[in-house]
N, C-alpha and C positions, 0 to 999 in steps of 0.2 A: 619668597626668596627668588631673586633672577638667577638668570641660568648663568650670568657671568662671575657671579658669586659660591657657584659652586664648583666642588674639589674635584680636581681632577678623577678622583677614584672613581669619585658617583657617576661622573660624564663617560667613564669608560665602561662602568658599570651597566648604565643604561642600555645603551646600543649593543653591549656583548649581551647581556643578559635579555633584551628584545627580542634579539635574534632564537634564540635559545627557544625563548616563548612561543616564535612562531614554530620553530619549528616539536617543540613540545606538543602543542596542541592541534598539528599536521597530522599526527600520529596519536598520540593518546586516549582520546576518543572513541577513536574505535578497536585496542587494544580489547576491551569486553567482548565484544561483538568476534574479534579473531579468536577469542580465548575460548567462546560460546561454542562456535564450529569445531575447532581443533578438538575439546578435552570435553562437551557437553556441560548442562547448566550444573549439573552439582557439582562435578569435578571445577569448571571455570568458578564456580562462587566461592569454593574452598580453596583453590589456590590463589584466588586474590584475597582472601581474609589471609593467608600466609604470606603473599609476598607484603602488606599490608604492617603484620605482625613487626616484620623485619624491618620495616624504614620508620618504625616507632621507637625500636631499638634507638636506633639510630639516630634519630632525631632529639632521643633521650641524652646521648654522650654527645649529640654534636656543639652544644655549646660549650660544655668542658673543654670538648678540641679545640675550638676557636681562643677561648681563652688560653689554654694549654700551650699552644701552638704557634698562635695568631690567626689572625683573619686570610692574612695575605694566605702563609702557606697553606691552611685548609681551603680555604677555594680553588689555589691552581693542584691543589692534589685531587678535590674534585672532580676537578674538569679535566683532568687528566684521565680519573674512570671513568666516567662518561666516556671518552676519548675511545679508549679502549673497549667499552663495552659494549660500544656502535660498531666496533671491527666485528665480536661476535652480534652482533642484530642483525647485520649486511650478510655474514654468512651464515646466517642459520634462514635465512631470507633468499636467497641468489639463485639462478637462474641452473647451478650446479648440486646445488643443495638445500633441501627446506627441512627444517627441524622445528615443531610446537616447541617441543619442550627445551631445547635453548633459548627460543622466543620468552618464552617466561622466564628463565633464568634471567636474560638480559633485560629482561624489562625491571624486573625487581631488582637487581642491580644498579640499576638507571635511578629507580625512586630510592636507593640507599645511597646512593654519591647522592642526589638532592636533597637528601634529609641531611647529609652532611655539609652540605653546601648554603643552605640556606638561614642556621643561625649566625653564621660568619660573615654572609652578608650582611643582615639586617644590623648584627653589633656594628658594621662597620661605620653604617648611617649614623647610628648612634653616636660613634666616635668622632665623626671629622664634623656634626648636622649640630648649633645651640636645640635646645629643647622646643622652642618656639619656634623654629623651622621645619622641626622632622615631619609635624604631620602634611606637611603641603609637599615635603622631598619624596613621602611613603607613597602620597597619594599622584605625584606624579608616575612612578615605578604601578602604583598600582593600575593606573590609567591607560597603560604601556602593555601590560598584564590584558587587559581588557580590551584590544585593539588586535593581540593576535588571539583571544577567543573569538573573535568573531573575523577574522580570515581566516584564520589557520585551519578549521574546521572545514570551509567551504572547498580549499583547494585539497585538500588531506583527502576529502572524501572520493576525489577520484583520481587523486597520487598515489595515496595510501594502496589503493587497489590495484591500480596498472604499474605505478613506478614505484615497487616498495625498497627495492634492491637500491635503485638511482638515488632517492630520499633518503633511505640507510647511510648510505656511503656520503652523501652531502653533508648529515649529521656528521661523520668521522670527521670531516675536513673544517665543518661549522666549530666544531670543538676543540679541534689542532690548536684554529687559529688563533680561539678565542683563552688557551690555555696560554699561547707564548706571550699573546698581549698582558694579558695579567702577569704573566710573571718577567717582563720586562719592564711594564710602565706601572705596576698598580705598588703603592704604600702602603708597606706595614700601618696600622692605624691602631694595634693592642698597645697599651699601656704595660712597660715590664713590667714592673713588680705585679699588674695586675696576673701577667703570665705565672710569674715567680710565687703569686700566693696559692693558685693552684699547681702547682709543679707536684710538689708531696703526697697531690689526690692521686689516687687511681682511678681508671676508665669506668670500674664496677662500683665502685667509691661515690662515683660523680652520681650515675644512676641508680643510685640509694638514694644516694642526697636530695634527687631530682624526684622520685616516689614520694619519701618520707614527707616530701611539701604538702604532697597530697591528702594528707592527714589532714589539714585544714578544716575538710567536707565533713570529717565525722564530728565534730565542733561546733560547725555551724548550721543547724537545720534549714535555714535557709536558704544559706546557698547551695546546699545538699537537692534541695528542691529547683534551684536554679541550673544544676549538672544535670538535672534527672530529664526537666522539662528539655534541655538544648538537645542532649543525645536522642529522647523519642522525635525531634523536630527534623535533626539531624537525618534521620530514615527516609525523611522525602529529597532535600536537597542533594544528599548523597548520591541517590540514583540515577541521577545526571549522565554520570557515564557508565552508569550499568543497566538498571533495569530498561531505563527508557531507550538506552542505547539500543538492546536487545530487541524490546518490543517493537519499534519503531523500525528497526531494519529485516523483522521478521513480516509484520504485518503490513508493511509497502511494498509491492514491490515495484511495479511501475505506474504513478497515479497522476492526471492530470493536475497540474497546478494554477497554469494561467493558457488562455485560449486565444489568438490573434485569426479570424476569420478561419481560413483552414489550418491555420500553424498552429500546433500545440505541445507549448511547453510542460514536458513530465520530470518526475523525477523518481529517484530512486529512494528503497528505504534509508542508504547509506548517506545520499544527499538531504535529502530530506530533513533526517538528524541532525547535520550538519546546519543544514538552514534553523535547526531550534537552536542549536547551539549558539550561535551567532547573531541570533535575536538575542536570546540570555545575555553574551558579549554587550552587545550594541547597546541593550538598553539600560544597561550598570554603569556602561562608560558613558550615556549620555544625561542619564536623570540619577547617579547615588547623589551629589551634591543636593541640588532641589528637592527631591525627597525626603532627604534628609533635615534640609530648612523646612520643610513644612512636618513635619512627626515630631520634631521638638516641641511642636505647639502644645503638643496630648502629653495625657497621662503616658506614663511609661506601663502602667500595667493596662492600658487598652494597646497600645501599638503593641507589645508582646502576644497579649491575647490574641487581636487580629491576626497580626503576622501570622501564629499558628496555622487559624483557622483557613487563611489563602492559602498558605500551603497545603493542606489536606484538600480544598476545592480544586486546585489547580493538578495537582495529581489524579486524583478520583475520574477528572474531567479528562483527563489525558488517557487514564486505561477505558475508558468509559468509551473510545474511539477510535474509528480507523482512518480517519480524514487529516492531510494535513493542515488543512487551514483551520483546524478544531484543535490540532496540535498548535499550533502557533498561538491560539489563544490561548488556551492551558498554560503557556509557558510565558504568556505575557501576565496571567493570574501570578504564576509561580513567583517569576522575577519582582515583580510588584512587595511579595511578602520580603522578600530577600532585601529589598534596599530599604522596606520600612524599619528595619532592627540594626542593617549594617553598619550605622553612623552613631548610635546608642549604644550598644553593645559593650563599648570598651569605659565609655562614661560611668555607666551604670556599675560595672563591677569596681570601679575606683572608687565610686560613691558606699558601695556596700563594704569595703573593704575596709579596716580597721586602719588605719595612717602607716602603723611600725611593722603591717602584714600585707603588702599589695603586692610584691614580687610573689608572695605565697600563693595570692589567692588570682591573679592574672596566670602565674602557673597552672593551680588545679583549674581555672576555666578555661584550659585550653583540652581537656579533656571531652567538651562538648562536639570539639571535631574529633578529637583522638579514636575513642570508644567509638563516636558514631561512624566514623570511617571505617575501622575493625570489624562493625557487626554488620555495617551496609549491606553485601555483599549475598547476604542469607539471601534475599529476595531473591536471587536467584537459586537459588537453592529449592527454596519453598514452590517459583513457578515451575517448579518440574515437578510438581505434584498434585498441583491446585491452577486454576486457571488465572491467564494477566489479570482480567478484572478483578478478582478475588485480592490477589495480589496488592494491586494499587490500593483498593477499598482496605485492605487492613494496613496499609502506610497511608493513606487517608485517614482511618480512625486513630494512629496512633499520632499522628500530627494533631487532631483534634482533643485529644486526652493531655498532649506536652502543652494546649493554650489553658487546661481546666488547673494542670500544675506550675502555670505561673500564675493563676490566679491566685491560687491556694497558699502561693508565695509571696505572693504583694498580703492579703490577708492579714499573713506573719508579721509580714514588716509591717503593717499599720499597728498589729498592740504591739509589736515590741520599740518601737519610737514613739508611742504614745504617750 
């Protein structure tokens, strides 16, 4: 699809929502690693499974409101908390006043306006995008996504720490802006009556209705093994900006990186992280395509298998070390498993899915991030008891157990299409 062929909404979409991403990922990152300091590993792991809890909430009624609503008005009401919610981040941050615990209030704030914000956009795509263009319009937005993973981190790592205040307050202004343009230039794109068929739900109504799909799982053994397998998988990728965040800004502190006769470039733990992240970034924006063309070639239950297994080496290898260039491969293992299943993933459950039940069952598999994002968090919990290595090795083993249950899954599915 050219870019002149697309709707205004998405072109404005884009660049406001770019923005957003850079500056999302300026900061977020290392939100653990502040949370680690401020409240300590058990308190920090148990208040991000809570603030966690709450944009699930959220992200459970956020389609109802979009439909409810429409697209247009849930977005600029989004972005209008956010808006607001960066005025408390700036001052619970400021050079007059420091507060943890606003810091966590606003941040969990921040991920509940995004959890509202996000099924309103993507219906939007849906709305203005034929079906035969959406996956090229997703994956330019997702490509967008993946450009400020890998700046936003680098520069965050030492904004984030010097300028948190200035960054804060750029957010307020970044969101101002990006609130009037939406709600000047952007198009309603919901269909009434589709509003009008929901009008009669209620909020709690809707998030029934969005559970009760869930039922599905208990039905299908299958794909029950398929939730089970993603969530134990889910424990390594999830740690991204937790455990590894932590580790990695504890165990650096200042390490040579590269050496120019007497000049030697070092970095920090905070940087350092920053450079994994950003590798992670760079190499999903440059190689999910190509990897993707070549893993169509395999069976789907060896690319599932494997992918596990890289997962569990690439963490294992990561606690297993104090170096960063030992980090940087770890995380080139990591990402490696990451784009062998990203391009599969949504095929695969359309193919498992019965015809007259794929909104149901694309629902409950969205539960492999849900649950695994909600439980992630324990790791920290647990390294406050048991050592990183420790740690990593049993999110290694269980990476390795979720490739033995998609085995066990493919298995299924060969007698039951037999």
């Amino acid at each position: 699809m050219k870019w002149s062929d697309w709707d205004r909404n998405l072109k404005i979409r884009l660049f406001g929502e770019g923005t957003m991403n850079f500056l999302f990922w300026s900061y977020f990152p290392f939100m653990t690693i502040f949370f680690e300091k401020s409240f300590g590993k058990e308190n920090a792991g148990l208040l991000l499974i809570l603030s966690q809890a709450f944009s699930v909430i959220a992200s459970l009624v956020g389609g109802y409101c979009a439909d409810r609503f429409g697209r247009k008005r849930m977005m600029v009401l989004s972005t209008a908390g956010q808006c607001l919610t960066f005025v408390l981040f700036a001052i619970a941050n400021s050079p007059w006043y420091t507060s943890p615990t606003l810091t966590f209030l606003s941040f969990t704030m921040l991920g509940v306006w995004g959890a509202l914000y996000w099924p309103a956009s993507h219906a939007m795509v849906a709305d203005v995008v034929s079906e035969k263009n959406r996956s090229s319009v997703f994956a330019v937005f997702y490509t967008s996504i993946n450009i400020a993973v890998v700046v936003g981190p680098i520069i965050g790592s030492f904004v984030f720490y010097h300028y948190r205040f200035e960054m804060l307050v750029a957010g307020f202004v970044l969101t101002a802006v990006l609130m009037v343009v939406l709600q000047k230039y952007l198009g309603e794109t919901a269909v009434f009556k589709e509003r009008l068929k929901s009008a009669d739900t209620r909020w709690y109504k809707a998030i029934w209705d969005e559970l009760s799909d869930y039922r599905v799982i208990a039905k299908d053994k299958t794909f029950l093994l398929f939730i089970i397998a993603g969530v134990l998988v889910a424990q390594t990728f999830m740690q991204l900006d937790l455990l590894i965040a932590v580790y990695t800004s504890e165990v650096i502190q200042y390490q040579s990186l590269l050496q120019f006769g007497e000049r030697n470039l070092s970095v920090s733990g905070e940087t350092a992280f920053a450079l994994v992240l950003a590798e992670n970034g760079l190499l999903v924006a440059l190689f999910t395509v190509s990897i993707t063309r070549v893993m169509n070639k395999f069976k789907e239950r060896r690319v599932f298998v494997a992918s596990s297994f890289l997962y569990g080496i690439g963490i294992i290898i990561y606690g297993l070390s104090q170096n960063v260039w030992i980090f940087l491969l770890a995380m080139a293992i990591f990402t490696t498993a990451e784009l062998m299943i990203v391009g599969i993933q949504e095929s695969f459950v359309s193919r498992l899915a019965p015809e007259n039940m794929r909104g149901q069952y694309f629902s409950a598999a969205s539960l492999r991030f849900t649950v695994g994002k909600l439980v992630a968090p324990i790791s920290l919990i647990l390294s406050n008891y048991m050592s990183y290595t420790f740690v990593f090795i049993i999110l290694g083993l269980l990476a390795f157990v979720s490739g033995g249950v998609y085995f066990i899954m493919f298995k299924k599915m060969d007698r039951r299409y037999s």
